[in-house]
SEMAR-767730 format. One record per residue (C-alpha): residue number from 1; residue in one letter; x, y, z. Coordinates in Angstrom, 2 decimals, m for minus. Layout:
BEGIN
+-----+------+---------+---------+---------+
: seq : type :      xx :      yy :      zz :
+-----+------+---------+---------+---------+
: NUM :    A :       X :       Y :       Z :
...
+-----+------+---------+---------+---------+
//
This chain:
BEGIN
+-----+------+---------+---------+---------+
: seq : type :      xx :      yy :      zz :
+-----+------+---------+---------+---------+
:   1 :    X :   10.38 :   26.35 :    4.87 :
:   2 :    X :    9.58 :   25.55 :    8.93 :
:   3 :    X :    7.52 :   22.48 :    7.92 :
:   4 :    X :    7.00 :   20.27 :    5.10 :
:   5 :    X :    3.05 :   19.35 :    5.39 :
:   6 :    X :    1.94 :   19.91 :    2.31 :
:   7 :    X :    2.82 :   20.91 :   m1.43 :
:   8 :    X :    0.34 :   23.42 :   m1.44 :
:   9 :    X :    2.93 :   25.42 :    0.91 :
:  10 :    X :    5.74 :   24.91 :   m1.19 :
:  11 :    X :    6.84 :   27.40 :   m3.69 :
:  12 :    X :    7.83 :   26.50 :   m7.26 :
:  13 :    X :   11.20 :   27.16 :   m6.16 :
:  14 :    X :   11.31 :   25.89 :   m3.13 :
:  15 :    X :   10.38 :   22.70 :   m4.93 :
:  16 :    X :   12.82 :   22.75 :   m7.72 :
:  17 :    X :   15.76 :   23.33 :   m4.77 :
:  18 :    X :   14.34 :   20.55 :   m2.89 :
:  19 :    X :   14.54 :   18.45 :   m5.90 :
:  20 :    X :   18.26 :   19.71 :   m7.25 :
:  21 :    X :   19.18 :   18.48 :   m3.01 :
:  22 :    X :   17.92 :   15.30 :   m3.55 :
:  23 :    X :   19.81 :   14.69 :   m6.86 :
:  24 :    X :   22.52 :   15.75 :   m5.04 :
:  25 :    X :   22.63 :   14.11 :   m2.40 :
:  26 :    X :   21.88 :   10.42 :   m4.23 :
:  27 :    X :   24.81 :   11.09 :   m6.27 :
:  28 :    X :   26.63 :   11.93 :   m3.39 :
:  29 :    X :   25.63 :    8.30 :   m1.80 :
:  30 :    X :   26.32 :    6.34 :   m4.79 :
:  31 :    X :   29.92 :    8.00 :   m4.83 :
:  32 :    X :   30.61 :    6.49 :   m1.38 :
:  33 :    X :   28.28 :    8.35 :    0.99 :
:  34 :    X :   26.82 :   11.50 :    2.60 :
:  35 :    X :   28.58 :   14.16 :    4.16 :
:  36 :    X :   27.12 :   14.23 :    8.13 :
:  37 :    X :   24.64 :   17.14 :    8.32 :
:  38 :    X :   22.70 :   15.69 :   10.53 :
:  39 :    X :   25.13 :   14.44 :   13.13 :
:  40 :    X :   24.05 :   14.54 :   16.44 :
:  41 :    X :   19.98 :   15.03 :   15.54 :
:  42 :    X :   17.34 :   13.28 :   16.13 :
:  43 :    X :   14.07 :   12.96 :   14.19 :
:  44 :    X :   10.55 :   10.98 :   15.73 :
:  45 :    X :    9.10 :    9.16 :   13.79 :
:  46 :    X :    4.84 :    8.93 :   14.50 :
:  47 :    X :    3.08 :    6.32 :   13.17 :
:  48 :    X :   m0.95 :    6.08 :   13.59 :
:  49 :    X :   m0.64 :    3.54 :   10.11 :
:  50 :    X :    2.25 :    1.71 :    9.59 :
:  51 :    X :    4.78 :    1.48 :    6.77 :
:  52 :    X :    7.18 :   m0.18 :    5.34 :
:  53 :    X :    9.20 :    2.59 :    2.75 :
:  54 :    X :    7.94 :    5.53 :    5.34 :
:  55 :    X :    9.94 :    4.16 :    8.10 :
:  56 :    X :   12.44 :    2.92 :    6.41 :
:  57 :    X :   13.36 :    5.12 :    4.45 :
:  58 :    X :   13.04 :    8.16 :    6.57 :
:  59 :    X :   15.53 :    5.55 :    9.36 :
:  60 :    X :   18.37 :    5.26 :    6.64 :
:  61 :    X :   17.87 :    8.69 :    5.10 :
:  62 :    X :   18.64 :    9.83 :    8.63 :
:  63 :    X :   21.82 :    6.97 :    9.08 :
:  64 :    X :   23.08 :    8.18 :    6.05 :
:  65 :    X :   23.41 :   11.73 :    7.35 :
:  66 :    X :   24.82 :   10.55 :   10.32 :
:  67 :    X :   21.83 :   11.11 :   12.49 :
:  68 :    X :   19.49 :    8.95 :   14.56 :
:  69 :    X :   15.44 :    7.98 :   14.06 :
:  70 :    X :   13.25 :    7.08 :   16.69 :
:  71 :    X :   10.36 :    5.12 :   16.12 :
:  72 :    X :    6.81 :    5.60 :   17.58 :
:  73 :    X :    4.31 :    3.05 :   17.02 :
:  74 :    X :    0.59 :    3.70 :   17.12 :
:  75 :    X :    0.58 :    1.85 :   20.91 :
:  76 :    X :    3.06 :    3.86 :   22.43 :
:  77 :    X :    1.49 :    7.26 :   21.78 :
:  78 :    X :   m2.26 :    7.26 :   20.50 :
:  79 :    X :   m1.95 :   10.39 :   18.87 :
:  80 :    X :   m4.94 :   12.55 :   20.34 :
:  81 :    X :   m6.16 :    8.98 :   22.64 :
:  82 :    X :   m3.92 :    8.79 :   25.45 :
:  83 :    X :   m2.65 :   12.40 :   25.66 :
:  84 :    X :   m3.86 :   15.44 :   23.60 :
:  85 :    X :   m1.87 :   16.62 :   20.03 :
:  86 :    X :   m0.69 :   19.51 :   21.62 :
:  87 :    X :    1.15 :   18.50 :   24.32 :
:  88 :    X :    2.24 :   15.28 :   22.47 :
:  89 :    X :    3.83 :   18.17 :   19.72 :
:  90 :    X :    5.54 :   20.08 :   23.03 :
:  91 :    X :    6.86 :   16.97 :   24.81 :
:  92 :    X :    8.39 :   16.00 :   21.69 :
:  93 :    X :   10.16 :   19.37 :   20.76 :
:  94 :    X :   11.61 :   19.05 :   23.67 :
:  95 :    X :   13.23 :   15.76 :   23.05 :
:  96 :    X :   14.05 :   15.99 :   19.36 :
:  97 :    X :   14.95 :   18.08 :   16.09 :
:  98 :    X :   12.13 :   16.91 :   14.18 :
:  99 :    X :    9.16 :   15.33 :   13.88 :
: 100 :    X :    8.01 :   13.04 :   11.32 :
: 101 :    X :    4.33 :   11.73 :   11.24 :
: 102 :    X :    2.13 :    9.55 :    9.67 :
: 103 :    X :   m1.49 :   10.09 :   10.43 :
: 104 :    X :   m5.12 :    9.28 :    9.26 :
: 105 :    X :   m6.28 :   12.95 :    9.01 :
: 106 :    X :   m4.55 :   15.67 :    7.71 :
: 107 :    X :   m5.84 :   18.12 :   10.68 :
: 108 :    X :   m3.62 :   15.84 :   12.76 :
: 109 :    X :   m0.44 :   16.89 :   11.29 :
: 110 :    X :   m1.72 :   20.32 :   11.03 :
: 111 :    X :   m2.32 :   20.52 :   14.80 :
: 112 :    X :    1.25 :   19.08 :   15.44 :
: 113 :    X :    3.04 :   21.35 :   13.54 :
: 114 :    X :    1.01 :   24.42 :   15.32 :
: 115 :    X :    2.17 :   23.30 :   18.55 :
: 116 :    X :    5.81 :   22.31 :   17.69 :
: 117 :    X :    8.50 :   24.50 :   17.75 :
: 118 :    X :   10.74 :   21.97 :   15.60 :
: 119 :    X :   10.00 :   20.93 :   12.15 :
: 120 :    X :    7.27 :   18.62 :   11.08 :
: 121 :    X :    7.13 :   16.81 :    8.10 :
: 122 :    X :    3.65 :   14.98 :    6.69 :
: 123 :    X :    5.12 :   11.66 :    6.07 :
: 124 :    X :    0.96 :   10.56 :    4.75 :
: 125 :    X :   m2.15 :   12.49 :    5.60 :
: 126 :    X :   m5.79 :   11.74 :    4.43 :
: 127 :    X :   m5.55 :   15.19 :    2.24 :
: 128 :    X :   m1.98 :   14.36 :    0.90 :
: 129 :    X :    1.56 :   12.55 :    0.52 :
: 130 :    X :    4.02 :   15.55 :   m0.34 :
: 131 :    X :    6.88 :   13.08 :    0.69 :
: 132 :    X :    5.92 :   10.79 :   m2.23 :
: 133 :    X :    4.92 :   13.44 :   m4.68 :
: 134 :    X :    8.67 :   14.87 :   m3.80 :
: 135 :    X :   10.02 :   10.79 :   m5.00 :
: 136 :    X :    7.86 :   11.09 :   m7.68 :
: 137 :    X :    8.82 :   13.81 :   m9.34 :
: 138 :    X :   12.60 :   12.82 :   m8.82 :
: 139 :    X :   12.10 :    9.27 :  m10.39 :
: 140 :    X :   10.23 :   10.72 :  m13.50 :
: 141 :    X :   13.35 :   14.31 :  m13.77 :
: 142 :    X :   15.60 :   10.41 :  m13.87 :
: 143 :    X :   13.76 :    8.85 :  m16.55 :
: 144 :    X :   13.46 :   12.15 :  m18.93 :
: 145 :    X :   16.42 :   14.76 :  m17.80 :
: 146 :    X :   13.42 :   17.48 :  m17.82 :
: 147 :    X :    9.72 :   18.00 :  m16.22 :
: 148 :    X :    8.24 :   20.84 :  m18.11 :
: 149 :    X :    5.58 :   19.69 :  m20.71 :
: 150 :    X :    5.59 :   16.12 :  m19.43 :
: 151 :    X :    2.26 :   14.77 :  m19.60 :
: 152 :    X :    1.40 :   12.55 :  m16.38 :
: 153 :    X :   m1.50 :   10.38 :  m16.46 :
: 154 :    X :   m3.13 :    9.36 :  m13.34 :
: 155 :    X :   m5.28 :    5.98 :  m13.48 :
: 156 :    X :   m7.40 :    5.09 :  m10.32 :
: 157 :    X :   m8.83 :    6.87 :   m7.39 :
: 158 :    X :   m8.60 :   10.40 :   m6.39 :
: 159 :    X :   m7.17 :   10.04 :   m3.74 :
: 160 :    X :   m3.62 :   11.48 :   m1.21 :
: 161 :    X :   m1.51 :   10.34 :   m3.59 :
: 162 :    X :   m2.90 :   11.84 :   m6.56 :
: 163 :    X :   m3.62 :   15.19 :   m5.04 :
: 164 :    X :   m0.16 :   15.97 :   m4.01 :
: 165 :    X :    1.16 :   14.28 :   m7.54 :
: 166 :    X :   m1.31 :   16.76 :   m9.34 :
: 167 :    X :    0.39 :   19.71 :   m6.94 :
: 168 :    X :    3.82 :   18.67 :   m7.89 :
: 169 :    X :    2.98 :   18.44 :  m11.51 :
: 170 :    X :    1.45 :   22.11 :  m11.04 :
: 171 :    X :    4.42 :   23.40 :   m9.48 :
: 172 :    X :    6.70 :   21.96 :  m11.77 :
: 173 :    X :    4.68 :   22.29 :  m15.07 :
: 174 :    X :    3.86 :   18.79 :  m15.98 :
: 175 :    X :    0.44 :   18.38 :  m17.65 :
: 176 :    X :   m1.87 :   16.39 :  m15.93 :
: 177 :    X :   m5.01 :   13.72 :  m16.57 :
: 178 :    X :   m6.76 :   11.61 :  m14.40 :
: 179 :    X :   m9.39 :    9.55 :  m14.50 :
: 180 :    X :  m11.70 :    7.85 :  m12.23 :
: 181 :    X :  m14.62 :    6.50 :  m11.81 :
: 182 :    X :  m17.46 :    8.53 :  m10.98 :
: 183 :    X :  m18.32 :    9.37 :   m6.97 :
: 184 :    X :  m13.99 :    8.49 :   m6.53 :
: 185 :    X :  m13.29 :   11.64 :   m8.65 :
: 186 :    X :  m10.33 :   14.43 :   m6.84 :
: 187 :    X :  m12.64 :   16.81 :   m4.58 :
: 188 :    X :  m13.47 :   20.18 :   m6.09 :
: 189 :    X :  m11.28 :   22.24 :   m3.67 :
: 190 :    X :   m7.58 :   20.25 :   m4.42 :
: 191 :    X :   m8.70 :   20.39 :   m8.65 :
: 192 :    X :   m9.44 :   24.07 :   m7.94 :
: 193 :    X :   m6.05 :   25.19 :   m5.61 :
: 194 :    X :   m4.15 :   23.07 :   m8.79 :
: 195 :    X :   m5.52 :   25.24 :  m10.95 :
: 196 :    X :   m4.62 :   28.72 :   m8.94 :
: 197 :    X :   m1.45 :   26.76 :   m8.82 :
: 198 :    X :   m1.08 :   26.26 :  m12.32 :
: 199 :    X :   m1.99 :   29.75 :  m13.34 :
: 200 :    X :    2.20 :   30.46 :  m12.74 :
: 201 :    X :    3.39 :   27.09 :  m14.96 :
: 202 :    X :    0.46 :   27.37 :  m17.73 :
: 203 :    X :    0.00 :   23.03 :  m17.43 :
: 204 :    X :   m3.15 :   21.83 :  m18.66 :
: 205 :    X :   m5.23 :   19.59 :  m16.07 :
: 206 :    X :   m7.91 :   17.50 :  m17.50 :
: 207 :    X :  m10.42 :   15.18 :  m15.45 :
: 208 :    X :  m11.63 :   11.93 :  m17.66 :
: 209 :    X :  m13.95 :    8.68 :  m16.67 :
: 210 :    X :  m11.86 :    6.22 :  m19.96 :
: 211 :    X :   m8.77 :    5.40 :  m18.74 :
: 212 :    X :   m7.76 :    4.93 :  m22.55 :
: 213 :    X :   m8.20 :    8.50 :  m22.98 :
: 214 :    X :   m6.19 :    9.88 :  m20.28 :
: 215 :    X :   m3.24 :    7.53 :  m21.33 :
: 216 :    X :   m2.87 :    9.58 :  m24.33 :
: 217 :    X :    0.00 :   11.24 :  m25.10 :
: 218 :    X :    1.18 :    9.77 :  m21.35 :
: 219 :    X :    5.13 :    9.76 :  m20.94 :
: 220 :    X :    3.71 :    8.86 :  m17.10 :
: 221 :    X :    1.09 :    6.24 :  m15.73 :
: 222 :    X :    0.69 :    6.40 :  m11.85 :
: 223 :    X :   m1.88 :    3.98 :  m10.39 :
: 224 :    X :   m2.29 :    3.48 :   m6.53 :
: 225 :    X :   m4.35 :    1.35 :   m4.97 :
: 226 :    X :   m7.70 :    0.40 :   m5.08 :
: 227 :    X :   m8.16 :    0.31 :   m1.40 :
: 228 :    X :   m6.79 :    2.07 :    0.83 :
: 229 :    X :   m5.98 :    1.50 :    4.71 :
: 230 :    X :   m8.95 :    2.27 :    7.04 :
: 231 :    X :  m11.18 :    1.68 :    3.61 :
: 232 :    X :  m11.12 :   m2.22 :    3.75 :
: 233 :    X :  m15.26 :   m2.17 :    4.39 :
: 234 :    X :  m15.70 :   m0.99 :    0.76 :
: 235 :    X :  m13.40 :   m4.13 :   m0.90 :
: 236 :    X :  m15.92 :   m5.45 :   m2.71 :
: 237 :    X :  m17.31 :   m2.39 :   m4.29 :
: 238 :    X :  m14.23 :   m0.89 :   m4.87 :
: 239 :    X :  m12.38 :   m3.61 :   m6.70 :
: 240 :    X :  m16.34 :   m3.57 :   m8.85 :
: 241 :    X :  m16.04 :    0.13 :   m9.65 :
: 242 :    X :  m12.53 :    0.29 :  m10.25 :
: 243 :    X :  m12.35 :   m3.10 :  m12.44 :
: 244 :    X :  m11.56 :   m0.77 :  m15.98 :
: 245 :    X :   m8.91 :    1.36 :  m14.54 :
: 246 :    X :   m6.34 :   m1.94 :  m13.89 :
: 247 :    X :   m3.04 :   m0.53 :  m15.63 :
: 248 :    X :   m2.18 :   m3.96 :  m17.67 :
: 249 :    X :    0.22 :   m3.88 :  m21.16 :
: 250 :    X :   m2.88 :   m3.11 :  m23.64 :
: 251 :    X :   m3.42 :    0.61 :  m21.66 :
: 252 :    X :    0.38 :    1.10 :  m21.80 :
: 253 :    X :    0.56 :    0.57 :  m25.11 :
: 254 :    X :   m1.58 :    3.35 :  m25.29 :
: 255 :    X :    0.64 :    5.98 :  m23.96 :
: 256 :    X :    3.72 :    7.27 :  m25.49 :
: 257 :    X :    6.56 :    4.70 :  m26.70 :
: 258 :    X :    8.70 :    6.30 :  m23.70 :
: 259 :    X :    6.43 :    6.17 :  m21.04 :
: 260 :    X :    7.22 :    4.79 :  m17.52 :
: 261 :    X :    4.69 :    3.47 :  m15.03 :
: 262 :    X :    4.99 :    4.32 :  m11.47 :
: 263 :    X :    3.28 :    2.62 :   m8.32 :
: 264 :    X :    3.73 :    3.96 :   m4.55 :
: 265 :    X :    3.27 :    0.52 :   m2.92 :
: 266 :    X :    2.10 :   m1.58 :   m1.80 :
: 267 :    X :    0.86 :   m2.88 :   m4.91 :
: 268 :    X :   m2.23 :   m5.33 :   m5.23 :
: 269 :    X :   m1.09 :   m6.96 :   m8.42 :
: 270 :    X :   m4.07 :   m8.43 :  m10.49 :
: 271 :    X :   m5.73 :   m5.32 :   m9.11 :
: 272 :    X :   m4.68 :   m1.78 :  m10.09 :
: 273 :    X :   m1.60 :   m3.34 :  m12.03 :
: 274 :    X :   m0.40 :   m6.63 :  m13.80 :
: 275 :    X :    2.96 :   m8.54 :  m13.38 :
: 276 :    X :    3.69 :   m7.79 :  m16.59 :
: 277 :    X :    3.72 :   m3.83 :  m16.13 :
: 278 :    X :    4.79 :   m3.96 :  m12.68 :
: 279 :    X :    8.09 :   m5.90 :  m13.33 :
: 280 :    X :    8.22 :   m4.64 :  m17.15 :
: 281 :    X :   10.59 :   m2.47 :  m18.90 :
: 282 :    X :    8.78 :    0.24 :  m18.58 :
: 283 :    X :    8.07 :    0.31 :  m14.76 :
: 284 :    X :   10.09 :    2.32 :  m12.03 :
: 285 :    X :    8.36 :    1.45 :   m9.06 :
: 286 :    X :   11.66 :    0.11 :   m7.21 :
: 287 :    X :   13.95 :    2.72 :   m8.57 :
: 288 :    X :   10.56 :    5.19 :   m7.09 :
: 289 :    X :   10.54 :    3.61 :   m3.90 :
: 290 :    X :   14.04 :    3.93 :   m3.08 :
: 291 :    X :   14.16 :    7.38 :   m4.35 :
: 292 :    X :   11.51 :    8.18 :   m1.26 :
: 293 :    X :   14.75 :    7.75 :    0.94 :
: 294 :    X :   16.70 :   10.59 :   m0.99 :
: 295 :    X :   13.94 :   12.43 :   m1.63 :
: 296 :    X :   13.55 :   12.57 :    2.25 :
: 297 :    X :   16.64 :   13.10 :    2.98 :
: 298 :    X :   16.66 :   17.06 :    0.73 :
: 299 :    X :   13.44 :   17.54 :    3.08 :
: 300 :    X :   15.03 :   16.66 :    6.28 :
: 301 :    X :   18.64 :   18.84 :    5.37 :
: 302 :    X :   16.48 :   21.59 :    4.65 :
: 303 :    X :   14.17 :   21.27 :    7.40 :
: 304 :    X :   16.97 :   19.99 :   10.09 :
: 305 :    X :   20.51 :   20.60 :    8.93 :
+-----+------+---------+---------+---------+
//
């Protein structure tokens, strides 16, 4: 691996070893701390959005391994405004180890990483969120000791966050569902590079309009939400269309008795997800978000150290 941009790029096995890292290395932490393997590196961090668990936990991820973070707001650089993506990408491999960014479009990233002769990591893109997929898939191996033949459920829009869970799941050989309502359905290319992908695990991927349906069976129900940044003209609509696919106690109920529900914040409770799922038994969100930090950290040791 040179850069971490997008799951589609990752192997199978490059994705388990990522994953047996990460494990690793939070077990490592919770015994007292992190060897340094990143001491004396630096990673930038590139923010056209802002966030709070991005930046965060890519700053402590890189504390922990006793290295330093540097934080670029949207002001200070105006990715592709003030000064062009390429040289931004040269000035900055100059200066650091790594780059981290966080961009509206995924040709963005892509045009960093082409220019930059130090690692660059997709910390959110419009096409997908391989950072959070990479959280994910750690916080559901921690709720069932195993991956293969999990069925995942996804319950909302087709959208970043779904297309890199529905890589992950066929890397790893979870079955996967989703359902959406129609004109918010997963575009035709990511369903068919999943299935290419899946042609190595054998996973089933299904495509429903009922939520009930593609609860099913679920041992895991991911929702995101409704609206995303840079879509806040379509509110109204959105919250219309998307009314059936909230993720409240009587879908759950549907799934399997051991499911867990994940969220990759912020959450818009009332919206996509109740109070009562969201702080339930059956929720991980918190133990999901803070697994993004250790999650990270596997990508940045492998990228960096």
């Amino acid at each position: 691996m040179r850069h971490f941009l997008s799951l589609v790029d990752t192997s199978s096995q490059e994705l388990n070893e990522l994953l047996n890292l990460a494990v690793r290395l939070k077990i490592e932490w919770q015994r007292g701390g992190n060897e340094p393997l990143l001491a004396g590196k630096v990673l930038a961090m590139v923010f056209q959005k802002p966030s709070l668990r991005t930046r965060v936990s890519f700053d402590m991820a890189m504390r922990h391994l006793a290295g330093d973070a540097l934080y670029l707001s949207p002001n200070e650089i105006g990715l592709g405004k003030r000064e062009s993506i390429a040289d931004i990408s040269r000035v900055l491999s100059g200066y650091v180890d790594g780059i981290m960014a966080r961009v509206f479009e995924h040709k963005h990233i892509l045009e960093l990483a082409h220019h930059a002769s130090v690692p660059v990591i997709n910390g959110l893109s419009d096409y997908n969120h391989p950072c959070q997929a990479l959280a994910d898939v750690l916080t559901i191996l921690e709720s069932f000791d195993h991956l293969v033949d999990l069925n995942v459920a996804f319950i909302g829009d087709g959208n970043n966050v779904a297309t890199s869970l529905l890589f992950a799941c066929a890397r790893l050989g979870m079955n996967f569902t989703i359902a959406s309502p129609e004109g918010y359905d997963l575009p035709q290319d990511v369903l068919g590079c999943a299935k290419e992908m899946a042609s190595e695990t054998g996973i089933s991927i299904k495509t429903e309009r009922d939520p009930k349906e593609a609860v099913k069976g679920a041992h895991v129900i991911y929702t995101d939400t409704w609206v995303s940044m840079g879509q806040e003209e379509e509110t109204k609509q959105r919250e219309s269309v998307f009314k059936p696919y909230q993720v409240n106690s009587e879908l759950v109920s549907r799934a399997d008795t051991t499911a867990i529900v994940l969220h990759c914040l912020p959450a818009h409770r009332g919206q996509e997800i109740t109070d009562d799922v969201a702080d339930g038994p059956q929720s991980r969100i918190f133990l999901q978000a803070e697994n993004r930090m250790h999650a990270q950290k596997a990508v940045l040791v492998t990228l960096m150290g």
